[in-house]
Each structure stands twice: as structure tokens, then as C-alpha cells.
C-alpha atoms as a printed R data frame, in Angstrom:
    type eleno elety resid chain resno      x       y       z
1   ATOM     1    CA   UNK     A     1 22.138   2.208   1.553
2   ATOM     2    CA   UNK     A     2 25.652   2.256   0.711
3   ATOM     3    CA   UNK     A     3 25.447  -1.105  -0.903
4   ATOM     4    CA   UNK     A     4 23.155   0.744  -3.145
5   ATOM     5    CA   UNK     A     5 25.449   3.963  -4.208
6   ATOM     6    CA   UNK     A     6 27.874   0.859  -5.106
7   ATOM     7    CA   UNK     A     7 25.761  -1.027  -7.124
8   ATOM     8    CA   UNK     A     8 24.712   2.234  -9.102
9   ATOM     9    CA   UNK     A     9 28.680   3.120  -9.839
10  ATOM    10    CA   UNK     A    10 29.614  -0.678 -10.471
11  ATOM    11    CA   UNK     A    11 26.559  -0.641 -12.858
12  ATOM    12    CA   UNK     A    12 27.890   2.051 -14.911
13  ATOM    13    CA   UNK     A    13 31.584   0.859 -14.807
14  ATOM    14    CA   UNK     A    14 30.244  -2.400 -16.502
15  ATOM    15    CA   UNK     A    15 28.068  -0.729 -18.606
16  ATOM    16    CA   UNK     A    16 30.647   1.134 -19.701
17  ATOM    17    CA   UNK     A    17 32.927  -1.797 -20.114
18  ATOM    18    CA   UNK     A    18 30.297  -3.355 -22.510
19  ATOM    19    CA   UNK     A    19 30.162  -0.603 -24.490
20  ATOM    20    CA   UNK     A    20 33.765  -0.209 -25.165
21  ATOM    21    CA   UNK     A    21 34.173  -3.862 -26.003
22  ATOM    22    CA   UNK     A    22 30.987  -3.888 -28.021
23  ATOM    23    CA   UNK     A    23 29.732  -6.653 -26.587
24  ATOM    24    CA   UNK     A    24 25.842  -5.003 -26.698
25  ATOM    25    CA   UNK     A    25 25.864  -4.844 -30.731
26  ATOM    26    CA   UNK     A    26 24.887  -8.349 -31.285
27  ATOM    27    CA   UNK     A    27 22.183  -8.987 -29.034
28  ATOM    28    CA   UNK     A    28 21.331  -5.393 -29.728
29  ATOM    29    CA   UNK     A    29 21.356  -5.799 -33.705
30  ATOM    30    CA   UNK     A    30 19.608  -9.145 -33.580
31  ATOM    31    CA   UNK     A    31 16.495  -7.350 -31.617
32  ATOM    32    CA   UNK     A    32 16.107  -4.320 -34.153
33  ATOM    33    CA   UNK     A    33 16.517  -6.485 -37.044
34  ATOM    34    CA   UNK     A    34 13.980  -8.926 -35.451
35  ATOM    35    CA   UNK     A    35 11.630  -5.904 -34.791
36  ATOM    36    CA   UNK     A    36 12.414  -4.390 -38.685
37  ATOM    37    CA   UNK     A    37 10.995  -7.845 -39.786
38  ATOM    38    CA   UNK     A    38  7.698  -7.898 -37.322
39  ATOM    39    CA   UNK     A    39  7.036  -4.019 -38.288
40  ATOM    40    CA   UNK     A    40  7.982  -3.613 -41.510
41  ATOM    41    CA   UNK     A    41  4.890  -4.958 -42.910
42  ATOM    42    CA   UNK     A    42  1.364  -4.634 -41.786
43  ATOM    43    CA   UNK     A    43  1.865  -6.169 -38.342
44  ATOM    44    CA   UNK     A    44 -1.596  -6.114 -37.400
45  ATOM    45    CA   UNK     A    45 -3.343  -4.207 -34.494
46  ATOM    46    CA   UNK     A    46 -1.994  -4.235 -30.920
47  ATOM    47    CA   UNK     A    47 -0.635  -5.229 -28.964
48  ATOM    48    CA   UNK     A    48 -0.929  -8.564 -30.753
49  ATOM    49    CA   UNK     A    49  2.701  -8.427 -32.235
50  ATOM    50    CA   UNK     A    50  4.451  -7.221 -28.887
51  ATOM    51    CA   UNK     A    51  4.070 -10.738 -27.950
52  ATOM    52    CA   UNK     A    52  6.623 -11.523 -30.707
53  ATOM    53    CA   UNK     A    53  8.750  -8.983 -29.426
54  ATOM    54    CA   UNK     A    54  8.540  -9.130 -25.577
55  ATOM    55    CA   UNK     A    55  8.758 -13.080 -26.062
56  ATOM    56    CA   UNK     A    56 12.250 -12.911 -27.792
57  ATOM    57    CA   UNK     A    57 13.284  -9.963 -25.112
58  ATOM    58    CA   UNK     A    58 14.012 -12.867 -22.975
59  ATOM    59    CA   UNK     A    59 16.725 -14.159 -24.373
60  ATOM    60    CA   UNK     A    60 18.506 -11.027 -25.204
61  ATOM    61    CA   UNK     A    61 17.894  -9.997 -21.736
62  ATOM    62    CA   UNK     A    62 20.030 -13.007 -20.617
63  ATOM    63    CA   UNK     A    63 22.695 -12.400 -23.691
64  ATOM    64    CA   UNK     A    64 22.878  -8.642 -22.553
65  ATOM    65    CA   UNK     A    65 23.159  -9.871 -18.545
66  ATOM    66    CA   UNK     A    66 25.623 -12.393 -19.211
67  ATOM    67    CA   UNK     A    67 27.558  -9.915 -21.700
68  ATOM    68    CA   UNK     A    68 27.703  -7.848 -18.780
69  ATOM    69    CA   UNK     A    69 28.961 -10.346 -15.939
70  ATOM    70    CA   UNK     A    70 31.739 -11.225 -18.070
71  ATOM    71    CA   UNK     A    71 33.055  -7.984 -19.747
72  ATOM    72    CA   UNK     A    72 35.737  -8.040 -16.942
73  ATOM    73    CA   UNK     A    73 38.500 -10.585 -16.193
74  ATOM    74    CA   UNK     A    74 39.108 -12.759 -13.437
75  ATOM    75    CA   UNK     A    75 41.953  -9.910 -11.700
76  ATOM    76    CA   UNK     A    76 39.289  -6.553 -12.811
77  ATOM    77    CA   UNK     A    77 36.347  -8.192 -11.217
78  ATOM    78    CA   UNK     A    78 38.267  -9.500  -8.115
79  ATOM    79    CA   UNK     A    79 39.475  -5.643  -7.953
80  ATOM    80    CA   UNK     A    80 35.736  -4.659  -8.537
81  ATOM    81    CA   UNK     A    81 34.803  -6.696  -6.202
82  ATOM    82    CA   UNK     A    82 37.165  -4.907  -3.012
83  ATOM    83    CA   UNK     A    83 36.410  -1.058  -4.410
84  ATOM    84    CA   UNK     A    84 32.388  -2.100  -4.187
85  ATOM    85    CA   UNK     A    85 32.536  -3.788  -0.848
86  ATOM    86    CA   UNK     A    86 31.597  -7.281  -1.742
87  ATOM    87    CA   UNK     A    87 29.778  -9.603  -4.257
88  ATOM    88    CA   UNK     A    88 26.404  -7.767  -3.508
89  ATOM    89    CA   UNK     A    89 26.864  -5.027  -4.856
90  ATOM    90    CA   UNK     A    90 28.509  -6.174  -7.776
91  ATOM    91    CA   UNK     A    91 25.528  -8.935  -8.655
92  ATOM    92    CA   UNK     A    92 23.368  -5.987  -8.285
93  ATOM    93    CA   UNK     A    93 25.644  -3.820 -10.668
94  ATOM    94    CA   UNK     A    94 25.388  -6.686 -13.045
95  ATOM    95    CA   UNK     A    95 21.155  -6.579 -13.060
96  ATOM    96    CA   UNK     A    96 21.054  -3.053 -13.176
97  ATOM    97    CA   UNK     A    97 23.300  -2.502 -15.902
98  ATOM    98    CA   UNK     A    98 21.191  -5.783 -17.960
99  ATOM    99    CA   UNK     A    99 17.873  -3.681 -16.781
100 ATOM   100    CA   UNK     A   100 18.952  -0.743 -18.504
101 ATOM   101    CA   UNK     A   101 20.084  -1.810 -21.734
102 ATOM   102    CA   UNK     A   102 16.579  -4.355 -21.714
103 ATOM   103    CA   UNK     A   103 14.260  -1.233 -20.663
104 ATOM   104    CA   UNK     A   104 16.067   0.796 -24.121
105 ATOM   105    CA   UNK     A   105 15.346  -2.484 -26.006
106 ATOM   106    CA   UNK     A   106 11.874  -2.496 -24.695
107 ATOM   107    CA   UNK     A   107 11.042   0.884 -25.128
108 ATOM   108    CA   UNK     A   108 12.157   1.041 -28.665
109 ATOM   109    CA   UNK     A   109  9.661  -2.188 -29.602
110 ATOM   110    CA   UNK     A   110  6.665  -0.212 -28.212
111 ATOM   111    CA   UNK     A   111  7.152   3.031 -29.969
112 ATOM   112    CA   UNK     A   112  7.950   1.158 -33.232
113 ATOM   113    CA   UNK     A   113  4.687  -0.998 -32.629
114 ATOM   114    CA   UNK     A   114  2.827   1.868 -32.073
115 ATOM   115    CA   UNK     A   115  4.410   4.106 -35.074
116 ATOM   116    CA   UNK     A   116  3.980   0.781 -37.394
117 ATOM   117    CA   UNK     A   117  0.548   0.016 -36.357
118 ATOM   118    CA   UNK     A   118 -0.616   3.451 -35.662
119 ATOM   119    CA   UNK     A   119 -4.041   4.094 -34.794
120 ATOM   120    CA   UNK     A   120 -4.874   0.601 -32.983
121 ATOM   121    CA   UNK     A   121 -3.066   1.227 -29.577
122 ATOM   122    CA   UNK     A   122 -5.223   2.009 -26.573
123 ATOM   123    CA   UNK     A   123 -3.978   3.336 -23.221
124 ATOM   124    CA   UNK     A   124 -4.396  -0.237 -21.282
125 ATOM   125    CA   UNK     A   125 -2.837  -2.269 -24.416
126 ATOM   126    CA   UNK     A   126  0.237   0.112 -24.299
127 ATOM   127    CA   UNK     A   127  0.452  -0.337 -20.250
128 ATOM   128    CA   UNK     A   128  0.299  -3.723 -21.134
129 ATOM   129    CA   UNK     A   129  2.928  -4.215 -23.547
130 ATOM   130    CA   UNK     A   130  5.472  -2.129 -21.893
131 ATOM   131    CA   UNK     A   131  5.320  -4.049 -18.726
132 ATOM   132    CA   UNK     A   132  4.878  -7.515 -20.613
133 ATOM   133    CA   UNK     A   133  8.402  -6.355 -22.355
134 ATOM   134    CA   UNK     A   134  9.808  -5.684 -18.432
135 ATOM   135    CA   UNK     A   135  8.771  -8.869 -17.525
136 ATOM   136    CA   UNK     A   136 10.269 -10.570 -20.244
137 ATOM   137    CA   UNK     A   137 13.622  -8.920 -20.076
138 ATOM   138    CA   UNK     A   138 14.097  -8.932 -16.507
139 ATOM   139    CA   UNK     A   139 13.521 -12.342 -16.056
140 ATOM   140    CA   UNK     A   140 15.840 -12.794 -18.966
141 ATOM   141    CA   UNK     A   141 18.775 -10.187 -17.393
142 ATOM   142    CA   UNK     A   142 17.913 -12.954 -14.164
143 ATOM   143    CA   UNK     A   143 18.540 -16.240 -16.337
144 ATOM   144    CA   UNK     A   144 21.627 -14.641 -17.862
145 ATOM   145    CA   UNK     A   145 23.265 -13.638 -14.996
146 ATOM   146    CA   UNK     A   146 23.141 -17.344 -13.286
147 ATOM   147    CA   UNK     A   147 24.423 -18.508 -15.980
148 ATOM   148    CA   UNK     A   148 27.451 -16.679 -15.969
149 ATOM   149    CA   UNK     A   149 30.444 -16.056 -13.508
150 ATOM   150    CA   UNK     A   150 30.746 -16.926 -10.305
151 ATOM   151    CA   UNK     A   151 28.491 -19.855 -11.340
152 ATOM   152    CA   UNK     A   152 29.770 -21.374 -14.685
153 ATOM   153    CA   UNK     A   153 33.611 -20.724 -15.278
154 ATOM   154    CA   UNK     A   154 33.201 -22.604 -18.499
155 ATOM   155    CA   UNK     A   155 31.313 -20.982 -21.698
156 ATOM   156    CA   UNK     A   156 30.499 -23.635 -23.207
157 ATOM   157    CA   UNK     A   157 28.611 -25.236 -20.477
158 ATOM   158    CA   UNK     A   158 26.906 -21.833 -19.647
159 ATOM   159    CA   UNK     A   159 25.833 -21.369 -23.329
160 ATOM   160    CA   UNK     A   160 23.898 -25.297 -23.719
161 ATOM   161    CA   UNK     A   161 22.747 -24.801 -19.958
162 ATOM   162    CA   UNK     A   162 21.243 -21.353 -21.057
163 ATOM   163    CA   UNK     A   163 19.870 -22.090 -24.120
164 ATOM   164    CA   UNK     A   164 18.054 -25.019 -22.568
165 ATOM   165    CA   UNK     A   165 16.377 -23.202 -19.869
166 ATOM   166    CA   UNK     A   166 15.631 -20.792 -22.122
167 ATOM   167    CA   UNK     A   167 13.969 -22.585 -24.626
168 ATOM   168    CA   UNK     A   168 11.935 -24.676 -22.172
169 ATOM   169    CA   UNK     A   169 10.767 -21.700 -19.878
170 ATOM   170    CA   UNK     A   170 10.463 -19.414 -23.251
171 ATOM   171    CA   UNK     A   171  8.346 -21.867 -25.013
172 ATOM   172    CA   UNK     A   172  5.725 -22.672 -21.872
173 ATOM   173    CA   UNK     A   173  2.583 -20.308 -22.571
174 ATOM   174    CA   UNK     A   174  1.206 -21.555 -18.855
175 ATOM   175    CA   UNK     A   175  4.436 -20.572 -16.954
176 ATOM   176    CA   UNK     A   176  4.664 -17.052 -15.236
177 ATOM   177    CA   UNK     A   177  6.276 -14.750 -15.883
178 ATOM   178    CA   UNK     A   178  7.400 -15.027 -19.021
179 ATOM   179    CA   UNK     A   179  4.941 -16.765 -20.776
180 ATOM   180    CA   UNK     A   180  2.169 -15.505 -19.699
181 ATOM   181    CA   UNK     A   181  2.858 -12.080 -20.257
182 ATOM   182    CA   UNK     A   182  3.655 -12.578 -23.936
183 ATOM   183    CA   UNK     A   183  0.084 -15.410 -24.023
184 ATOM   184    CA   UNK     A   184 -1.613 -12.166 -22.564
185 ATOM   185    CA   UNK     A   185 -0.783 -10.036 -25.578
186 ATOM   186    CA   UNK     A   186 -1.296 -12.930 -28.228
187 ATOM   187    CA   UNK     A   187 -3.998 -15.266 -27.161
188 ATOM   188    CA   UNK     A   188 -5.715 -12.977 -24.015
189 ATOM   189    CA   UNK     A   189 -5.205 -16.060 -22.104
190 ATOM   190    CA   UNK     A   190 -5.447 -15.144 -18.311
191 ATOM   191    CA   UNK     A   191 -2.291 -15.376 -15.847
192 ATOM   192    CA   UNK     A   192 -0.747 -12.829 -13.446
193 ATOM   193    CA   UNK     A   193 -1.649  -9.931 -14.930
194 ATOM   194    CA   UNK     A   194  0.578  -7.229 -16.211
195 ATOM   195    CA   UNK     A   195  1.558  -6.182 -12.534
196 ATOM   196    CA   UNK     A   196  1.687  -9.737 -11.480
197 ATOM   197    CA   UNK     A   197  3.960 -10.962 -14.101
198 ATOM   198    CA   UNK     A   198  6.608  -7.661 -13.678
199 ATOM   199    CA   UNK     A   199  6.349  -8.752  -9.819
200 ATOM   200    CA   UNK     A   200  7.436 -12.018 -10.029
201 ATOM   201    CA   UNK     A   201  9.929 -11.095 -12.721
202 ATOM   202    CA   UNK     A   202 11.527  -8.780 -10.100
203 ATOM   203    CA   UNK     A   203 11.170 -11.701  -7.870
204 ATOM   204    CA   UNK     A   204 13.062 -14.074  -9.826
205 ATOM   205    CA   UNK     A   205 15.423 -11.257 -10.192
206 ATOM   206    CA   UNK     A   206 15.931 -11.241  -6.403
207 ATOM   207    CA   UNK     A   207 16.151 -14.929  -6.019
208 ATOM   208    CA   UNK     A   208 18.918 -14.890  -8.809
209 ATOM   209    CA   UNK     A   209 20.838 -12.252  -7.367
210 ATOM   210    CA   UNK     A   210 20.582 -14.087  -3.652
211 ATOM   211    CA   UNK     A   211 22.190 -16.817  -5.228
212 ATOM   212    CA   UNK     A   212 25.088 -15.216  -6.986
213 ATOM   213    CA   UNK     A   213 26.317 -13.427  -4.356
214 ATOM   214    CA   UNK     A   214 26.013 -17.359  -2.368
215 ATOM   215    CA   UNK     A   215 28.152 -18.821  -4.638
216 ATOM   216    CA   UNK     A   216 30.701 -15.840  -4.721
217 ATOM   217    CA   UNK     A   217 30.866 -16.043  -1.011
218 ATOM   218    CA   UNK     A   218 32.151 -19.474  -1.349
219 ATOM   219    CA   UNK     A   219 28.554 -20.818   0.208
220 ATOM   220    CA   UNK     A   220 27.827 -23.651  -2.247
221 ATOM   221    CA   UNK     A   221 31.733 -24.306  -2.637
222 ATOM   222    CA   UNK     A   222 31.801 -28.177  -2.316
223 ATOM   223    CA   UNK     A   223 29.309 -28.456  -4.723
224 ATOM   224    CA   UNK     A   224 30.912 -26.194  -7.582
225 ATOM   225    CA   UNK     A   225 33.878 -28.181  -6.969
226 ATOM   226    CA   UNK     A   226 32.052 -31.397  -7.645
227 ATOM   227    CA   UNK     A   227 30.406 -29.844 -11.127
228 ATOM   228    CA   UNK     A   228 33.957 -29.129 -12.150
229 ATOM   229    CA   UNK     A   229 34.957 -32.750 -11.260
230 ATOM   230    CA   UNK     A   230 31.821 -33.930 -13.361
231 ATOM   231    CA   UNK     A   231 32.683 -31.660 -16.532
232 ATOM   232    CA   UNK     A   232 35.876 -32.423 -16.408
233 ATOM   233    CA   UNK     A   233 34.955 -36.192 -16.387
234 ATOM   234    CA   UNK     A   234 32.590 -35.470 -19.564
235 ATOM   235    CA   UNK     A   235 34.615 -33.252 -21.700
236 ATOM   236    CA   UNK     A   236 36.315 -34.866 -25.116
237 ATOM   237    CA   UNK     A   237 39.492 -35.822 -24.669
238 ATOM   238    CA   UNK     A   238 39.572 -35.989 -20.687
């Protein structure tokens, strides 16, 4: 489990990174004014307005994941990248250090739905909008760390790609596990479940991690080399 014990220190060398450079405040600021707006009022019982709130968790979980994979340079990470023993644990550090900073996020939505809207919380509804929130944001911390370095070297790229994907997946009620965890706390309509949803966001977690640590090992190299062709082919002035 060494791999591990790396992941955990890279994790909070990032996380630390992120907090020196600020790079948290804006996704972090744009979620608590968000939640100001949804609880400020009467936001009706719960956990009716969570689905607000786990729903745009997603893509602050991928603003706060890709904030992450690129507080360091191309020379810190490649130095990162020979103190942790190799891409994995580094992809890892990158999800862990997204997870955290999404659970906080999370964690502050539910106790300000349940301080805002006090009284109308049961035991299963909080259960349920505390792991609807995990779903959400891990999946997002997933999305945002694809769409970041090794992956995309260009920003701009990364940011339309993103937003696409995100809009897409965020805006389909039907699709697991994002939204159906937020349908389950706004309509009732049926999907996963709870667990379900938070398993298959781990999943996708998994998958995304497997496939950053393939492209950092140079697996998929002829084909990032022939996206770079192609962008460089479609960008003004080329």
C-alpha cells in the first residue's frame, strides 16, 4: 500500500498548493453564494432544494479537480511525479485532494439546508442528500480531472470540452449518477438509489483515474499526438 501513503502526501502537497495560489476561492465563493440564494428565503421542506445544490456540486467538483491537477507546472509535477513513484499515485493525489474540498462543500449545503429549513429533515432524507451531494461531486472531481493535464495541454480546449460534457451529462435527469441522484431529491423519480448512485460515482472515479495514469504513461501517445495535429489545424490563425 505504498502507492497509497503517496497518494495521501501528494494529496496534501496539492492541496496545499491550491490553497496558497487561491485557486479554491472561486469555485468555492460561487457555491456559498449559490447556496445564500437557495437558503436565504423559505426554501421549502427537504430535501427538495438539495437537488439544486448537489446538482450544481458537479461542476464545481470538476472546477475544484481540475484547479488541483494544474496548480503545479510542467518541471513541479514531473518532480512530483519521481518523489511519488509514478503517475498513480499522483492521479490519485489529484481525486483525493478534489474529494476533500467537494465533501467540505457538501457538508456545508446540508447543514445550511437543514438550519434554513429546520424542522422538515428526517433521518433517511438527510442520508439521502448527503450521499446525493457525494455523488454529484465525485463524479464531478472525475470529469475535471480528465479534462485536465496529462490529457488536454491546452485550456481552452479543456474548458469548451468540459463545459460540454458537463452540461449534457448535468442536464440528463435519466442518466446515473448524477442525475438521478439530484431527480431523487426533486421529483422522487426512481434510479440507483442513494448507495447506487455514490457507487457508480466512485466507479467513474476509478475509470477516470485508470485513464490518466494511461495517458501519462505514454499508452494512448499516437493518438494525443494526432489531437494536437487536429487543434493545431483548427486554431485561428494556424
Amino acid at each position: 500500500m505504498r502507492w497509497a501513503r503517496s497518494a495521501v502526501a501528494v494529496a496534501m502537497l496539492l492541496g496545499e498548493d491550491v490553497a496558497r495560489s487561491e485557486r479554491f476561492v472561486a469555485p468555492a465563493v460561487l457555491y456559498v453564494g449559490f447556496l445564500a440564494i437557495l437558503f436565504g428565503g423559505d426554501p421549502g421542506p427537504l430535501p427538495e432544494p438539495w437537488a439544486a445544490s448537489a446538482l450544481l456540486l458537479y461542476p464545481v467538483g470538476a472546477w475544484l479537480a481540475h484547479a488541483v491537477a494544474e496548480t503545479e507546472d510542467d518541471t513541479a509535477r514531473t518532480v512530483t511525479l519521481a518523489a511519488a513513484g509514478g503517475p498513480l499515485p499522483v492521479a490519485a493525489g489529484v481525486l483525493l485532494a478534489a474529494t476533500a474540498g467537494i465533501a467540505a462543500l457538501g457538508m456545508v449545503a446540508v447543514v445550511w439546508g437543514v438550519v434554513a429549513a429546520w424542522g422538515t429533515a428526517t433521518t433517511g432524507g438527510l442520508l439521502d442528500g448527503l450521499l446525493a451531494h457525494l455523488a454529484c461531486g465525485i463524479t464531478g472531481a472525475a470529469v475535471g480531472s480528465v479534462f485536465a493535464r496529462p490529457l488536454f495541454r491546452s485550456q481552452g480546449v479543456a474548458l469548451v470540452a468540459a463545459l460540454t460534457f458537463l452540461v449534457v451529462t448535468g442536464t440528463s435527469s435519466w442518466l446515473p449518477p448524477v442525475g438521478t441522484a439530484a431527480a431523487s431529491l426533486g421529483t422522487g423519480r426512481g434510479g440507483l438509489g442513494p448507495f447506487g448512485d455514490v457507487l457508480l460515482a466512485i466507479l467513474v472515479a476509478v475509470a477516470a483515474l485508470a485513464l490518466v495514469v494511461r495517458v501519462e504513461q505514454g499508452r494512448f501517445a499516437p493518438w494525443r499526438e494526432r489531437w494536437a495535429a487536429l487543434v493545431e489545424r483548427i486554431r485561428p490563425g494556424s
